[in-house]
N, C-alpha and C positions, 0 to 999 in steps of 0.2 A: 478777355484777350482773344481775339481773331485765331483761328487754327489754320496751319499751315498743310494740311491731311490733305492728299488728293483720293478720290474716291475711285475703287478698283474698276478697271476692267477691261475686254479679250485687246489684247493688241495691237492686231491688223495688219497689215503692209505698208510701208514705208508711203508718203504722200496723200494715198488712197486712205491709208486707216482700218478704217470697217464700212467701206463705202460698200463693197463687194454683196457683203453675207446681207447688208441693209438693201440694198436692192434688190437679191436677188428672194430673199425672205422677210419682207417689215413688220409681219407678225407672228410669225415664232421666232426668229431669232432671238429679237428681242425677249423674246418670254423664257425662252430659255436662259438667257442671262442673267435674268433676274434671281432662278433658281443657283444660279453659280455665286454670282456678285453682292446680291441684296438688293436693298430701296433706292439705293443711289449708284448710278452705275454710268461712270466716264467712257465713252465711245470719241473714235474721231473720224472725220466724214470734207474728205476732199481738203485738208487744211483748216476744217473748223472744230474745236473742241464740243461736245457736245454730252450733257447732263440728263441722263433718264432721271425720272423721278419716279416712286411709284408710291411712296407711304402719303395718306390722305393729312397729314398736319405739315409734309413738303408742299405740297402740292398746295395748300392754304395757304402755307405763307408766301406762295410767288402769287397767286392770285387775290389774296385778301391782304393779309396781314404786312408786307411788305412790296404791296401791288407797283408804289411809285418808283423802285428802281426798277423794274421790269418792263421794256416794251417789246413790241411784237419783233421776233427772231426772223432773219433776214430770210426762210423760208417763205413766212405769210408777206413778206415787201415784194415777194419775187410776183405774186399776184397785182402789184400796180401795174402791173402791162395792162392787167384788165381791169378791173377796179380803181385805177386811179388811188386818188385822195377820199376815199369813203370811208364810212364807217368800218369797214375790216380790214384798215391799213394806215389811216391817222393817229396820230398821238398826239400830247399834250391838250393845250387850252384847245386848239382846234375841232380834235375830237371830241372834248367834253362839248363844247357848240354845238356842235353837229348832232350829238346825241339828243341833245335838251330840246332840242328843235322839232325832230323826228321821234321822242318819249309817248309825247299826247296821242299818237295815231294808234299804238298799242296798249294803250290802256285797257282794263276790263270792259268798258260799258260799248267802247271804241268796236273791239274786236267782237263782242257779242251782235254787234249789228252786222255783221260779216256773216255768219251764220247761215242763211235762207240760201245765200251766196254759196259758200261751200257746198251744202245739202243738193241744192240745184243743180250744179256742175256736174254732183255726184252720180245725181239718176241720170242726167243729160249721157254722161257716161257708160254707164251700165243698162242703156235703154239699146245702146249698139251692139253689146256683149248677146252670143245666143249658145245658149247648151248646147256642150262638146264640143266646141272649137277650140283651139288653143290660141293663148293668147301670151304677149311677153307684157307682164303684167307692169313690171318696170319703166317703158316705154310710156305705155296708158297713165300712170300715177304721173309721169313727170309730165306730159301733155295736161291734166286736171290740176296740178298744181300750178301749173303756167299760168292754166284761165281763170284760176282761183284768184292767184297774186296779182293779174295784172288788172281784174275788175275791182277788187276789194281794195288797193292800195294805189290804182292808179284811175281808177274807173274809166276801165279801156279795155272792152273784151278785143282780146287777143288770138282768139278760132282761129283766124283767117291767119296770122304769122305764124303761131304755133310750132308749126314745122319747119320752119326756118332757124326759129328761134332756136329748137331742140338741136337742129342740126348742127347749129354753132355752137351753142355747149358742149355736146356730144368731142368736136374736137376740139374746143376750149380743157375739157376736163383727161383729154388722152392727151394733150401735151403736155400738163403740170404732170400727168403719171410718169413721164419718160423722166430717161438721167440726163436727157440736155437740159433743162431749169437749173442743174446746180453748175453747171458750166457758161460763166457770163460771158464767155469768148464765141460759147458755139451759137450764143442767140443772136449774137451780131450777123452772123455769115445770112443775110439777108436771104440769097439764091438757095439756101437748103430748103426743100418741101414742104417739111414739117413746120421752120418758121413763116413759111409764104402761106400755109393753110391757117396757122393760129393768125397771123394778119389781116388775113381777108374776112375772119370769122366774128372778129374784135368791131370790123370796119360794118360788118353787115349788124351789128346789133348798134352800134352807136347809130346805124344811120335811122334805126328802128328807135332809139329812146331819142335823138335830138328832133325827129321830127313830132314824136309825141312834144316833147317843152317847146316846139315852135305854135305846133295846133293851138298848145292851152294860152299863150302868150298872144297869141292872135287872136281869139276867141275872148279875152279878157274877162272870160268867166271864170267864177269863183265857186269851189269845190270846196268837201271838208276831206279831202283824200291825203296822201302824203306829198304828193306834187301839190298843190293850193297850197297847203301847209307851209313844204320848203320857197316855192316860187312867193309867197309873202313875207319868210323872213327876213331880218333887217340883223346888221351889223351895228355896233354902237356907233359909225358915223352917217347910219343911213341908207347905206349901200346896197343893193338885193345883191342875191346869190348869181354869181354865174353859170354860165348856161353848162362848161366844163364842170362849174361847183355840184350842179344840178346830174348831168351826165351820172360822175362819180356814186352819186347816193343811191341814185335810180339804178344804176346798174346792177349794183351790192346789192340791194334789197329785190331786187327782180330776181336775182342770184339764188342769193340766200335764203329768200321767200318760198320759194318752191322746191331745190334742189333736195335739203336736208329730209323735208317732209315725206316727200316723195319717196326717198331713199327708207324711210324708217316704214312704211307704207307696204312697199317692198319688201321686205325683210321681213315682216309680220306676218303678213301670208304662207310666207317658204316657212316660216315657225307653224303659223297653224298647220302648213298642211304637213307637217311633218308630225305633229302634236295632233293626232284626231278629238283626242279628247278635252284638249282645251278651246280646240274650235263647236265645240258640242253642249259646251259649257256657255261658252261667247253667245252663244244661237240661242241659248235658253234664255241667258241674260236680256238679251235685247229684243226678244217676241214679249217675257215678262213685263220690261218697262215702255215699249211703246207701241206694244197691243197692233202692230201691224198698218202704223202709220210711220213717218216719216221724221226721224232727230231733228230736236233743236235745239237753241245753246240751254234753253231753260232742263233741258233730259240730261244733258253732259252729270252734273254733281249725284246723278243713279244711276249712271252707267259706272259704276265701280269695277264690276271686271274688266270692261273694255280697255277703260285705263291702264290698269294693270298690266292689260296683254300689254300695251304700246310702253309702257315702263319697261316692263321685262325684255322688250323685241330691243329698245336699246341701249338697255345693257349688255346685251351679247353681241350684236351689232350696232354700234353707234355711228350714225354717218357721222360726225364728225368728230375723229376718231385718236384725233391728237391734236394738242395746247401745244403752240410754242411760242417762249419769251428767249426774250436776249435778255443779261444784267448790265445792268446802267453804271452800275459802278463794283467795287468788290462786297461780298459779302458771305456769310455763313448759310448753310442750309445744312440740316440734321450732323454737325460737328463735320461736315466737310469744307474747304475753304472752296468761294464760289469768285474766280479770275474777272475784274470788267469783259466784255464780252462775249462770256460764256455763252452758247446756245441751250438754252430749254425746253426738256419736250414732260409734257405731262402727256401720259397715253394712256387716254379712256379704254381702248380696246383691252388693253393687261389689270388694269385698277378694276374695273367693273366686274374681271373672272375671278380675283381674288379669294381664297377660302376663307381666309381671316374675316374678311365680309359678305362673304354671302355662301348660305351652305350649299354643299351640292351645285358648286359655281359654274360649269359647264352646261347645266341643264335647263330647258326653257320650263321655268315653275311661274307664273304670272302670281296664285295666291302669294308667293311669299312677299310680297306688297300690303298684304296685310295687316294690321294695328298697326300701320303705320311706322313701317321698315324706315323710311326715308328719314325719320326725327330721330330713331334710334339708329342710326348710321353714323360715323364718322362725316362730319364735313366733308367734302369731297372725295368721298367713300363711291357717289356714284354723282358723276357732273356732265350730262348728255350736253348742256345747254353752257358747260362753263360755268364761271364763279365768280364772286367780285363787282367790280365797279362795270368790268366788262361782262358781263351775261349775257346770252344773247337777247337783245333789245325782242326779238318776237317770240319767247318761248313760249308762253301761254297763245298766243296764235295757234304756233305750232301744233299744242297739245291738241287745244278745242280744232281743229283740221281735221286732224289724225283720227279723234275720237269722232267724231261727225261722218266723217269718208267711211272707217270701219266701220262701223254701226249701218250704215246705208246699203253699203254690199254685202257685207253679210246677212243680211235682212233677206235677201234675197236670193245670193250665190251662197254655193261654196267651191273655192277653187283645190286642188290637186295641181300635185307637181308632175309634170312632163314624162315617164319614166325613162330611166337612165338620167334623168338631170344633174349634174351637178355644181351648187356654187361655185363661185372662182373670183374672190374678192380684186379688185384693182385700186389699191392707194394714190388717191391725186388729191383734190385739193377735199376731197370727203372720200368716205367709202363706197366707190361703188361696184356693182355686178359685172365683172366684166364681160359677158357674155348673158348680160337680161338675168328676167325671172321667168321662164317658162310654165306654165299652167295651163290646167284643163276646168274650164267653166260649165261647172252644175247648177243648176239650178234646187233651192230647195224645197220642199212639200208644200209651201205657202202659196199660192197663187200670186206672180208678181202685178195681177190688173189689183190687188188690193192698198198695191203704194199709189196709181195715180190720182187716189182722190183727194190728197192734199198737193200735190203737184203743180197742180195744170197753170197755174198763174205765175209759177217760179221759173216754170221749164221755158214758157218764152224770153223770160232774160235770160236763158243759158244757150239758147238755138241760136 
């Protein structure tokens, strides 16, 4: 028998709701609710009902267990302005397509040949870094994730757009942060600034991916990247993909290929350098295992602490930092009754600090990844990457990046934070810094002429 229970919580303002406290705090307020309300905690937001979740067998069964009434909440739709019909905004048969299509290019064996690629990028990077400058380390990570993603998944080094590129995400990602996204009235008013910059920003990266699918189209060469892949797929009548179908894909995964990584990159550093002694640890791990040469994917499964760090970094800070579905039709979640169009948000940022799951939840502890925390966790106890049928299609990418890029700089540096710095998160369509990561770049007691002698044949495909 279906329950009729609505699930408590703050009340808010008339129309508004809790539009107010959500904007102006989206992650403590929320967290303090939690401590009032519980696991299930009803908020409303501009006229939409809206369901926190936070116990890890809720949050299962909107992503696994009862994934088919759940599609993506009309926040993540509000990104087809940029993203189209891609993979982080499709549903049904379509998106299963779409995925099936685009699976084979991240496979293990796939992304292991990625590798030399990342490693490269990475010295090519830190070959411009020089002891005691300061640097906004943020900036740098999401320019290396750029040239990462666009060689490895498009085979297109991207140097030369780089900065264009960033500059239009940059106010790509500060206009979903703002409260005009939930107002569909105010994105109309064409002549306001803010929507005539997201316009032109949208306009200057399509003109950067359609000319990439014209080159390869014209060129009639055949790649094993994700563009060859998508540009050979066929429909059951036949039909290749269009060149919008193609747009849509490429955008999302140029997106999402770097942004998230970059972002967790970031954050890992502000942890070590706030943590000396787990960056002292990292440094001993990684001189141990490769003796003063240069990571490869085959070093990743004994880099054990590195991992860890990057486990640990986001948990605390996850770029992408909340799930949200809509319900498709009525139903039940933890004995509260769940209305057809409920909005859901699963929010990694509150689930991950949890005491019940993790001891001493505030603290950056990377051992406690040890014997293998992650098995003996609750399902969605800790989901950086999501869960389900939807996970994100490149997490193991992600990982082998993450653990590759860290292992490389630190090999060499170690950075220190800015003094007086301080974080200042900005929620848009991931987590980011709103004001960078500022650092001061040391070098450390190894001699860095002892990384170029596996280098030198990689570093030309990275210049």
């Amino acid at each position: 028998m279906t329950t009729n229970k609505i699930p408590p919580g703050p009340k808010g303002l008339p129309i508004l709701g809790n539009a107010v406290q959500l904007l102006r705090d989206p992650f403590n307020y929320p967290q303090q609710c939690v401590g009032k309300y519980g696991d299930v905690i009803r908020f409303r937001f501009a006229g939409l009902n809206f369901y926190l979740l936070i116990h890890p067998d809720a949050i299962e069964y909107v992503l696994r267990g009862n994934h088919r009434n759940f599609s993506k909440d009309k926040g993540s739709h509000m990104l087809s302005g940029l993203v189209g019909q891609g993979l982080l905004t499709s549903e049904g048969d379509f998106w299963r397509r779409q995925r099936r299509l685009a699976q084979p290019a991240f496979q293990l064996d796939q992304i292991q040949r990625y590798s030399d690629f990342m490693v490269a990028f990475s010295k090519h990077m830190i070959d411009s870094w020089r002891p005691g400058e300061t640097r906004d380390v943020h900036v740098d990570f999401m320019r290396l994730t750029l040239e990462i993603i666009g060689q490895t998944l498009f085979t297109t080094n991207v140097a030369g757009m780089a900065d264009t590129v960033g500059e239009c995400l940059e106010i790509v990602m500060r206009y979903y942060a703002s409260p005009i996204i939930w107002f569909p009235w105010l994105q109309r008013l064409t002549w306001l600034p803010a929507n005539r910059r997201f316009r032109q920003a949208v306009d200057k990266l399509d003109k950067i991916i359609y000319e990439s699918i014209q080159q390869r189209r014209q060129s009639g060469e055949e790649r094993n990247d994700l563009l060859g892949r998508l540009l050979a797929a066929r429909d059951e009548d036949g039909s290749a993909m269009s060149d919008l179908q193609l747009r849509d894909e490429l955008i999302t995964l140029f997106l999402a290929g770097h942004e998230t990584t970059a972002l967790a990159l970031s954050y890992t550093f502000y942890l070590l350098a706030n943590h000396p002694e787990v960056d002292a640890r990292l440094a001993a791990e990684v001189e141990e295992v490769l003796g003063g040469r240069l990571p490869t994917s085959a070093d990743v499964p004994r880099l054990r602490y590195a991992e860890w760090v990057i486990k640990e970094s986001m948990r605390l800070y996850p770029p992408a930092y909340s799930i949200g579905r809509e319900a498709l039709e009525d139903c039940e979640i933890a004995g509260f009754h769940v209305p057809k169009g409920t909005q859901i948000s699963l929010f990694q940022w509150i689930v991950h600090r949890d005491a019940r799951w993790f001891d001493d939840p505030e603290t950056f502890r990377p051992e406690r990844w040890d014997n293998d925390l992650a098995k003996r966790l609750p399902r969605c106890a800790y989901f950086p990457f999501g869960d389900g049928p939807r996970v994100c299609i490149g997490n193991q990418f992600a990982m082998m990046e993450a653990i590759l890029v860290l292992t490389t700089v630190v090999q060499r540096f170690r950075l220190t934070l800015v003094p007086g710095f301080k974080l200042k998160l900005m929620p848009s369509v991931t987590m980011r810094p709103k004001h960078g990561v500022s650092m001061i770049v040391h070098e450390r007691s190894k001699a860095a002429a002892d990384l170029d002698r596996a280098v030198a044949p990689a570093k030309s495909t990275a210049s």
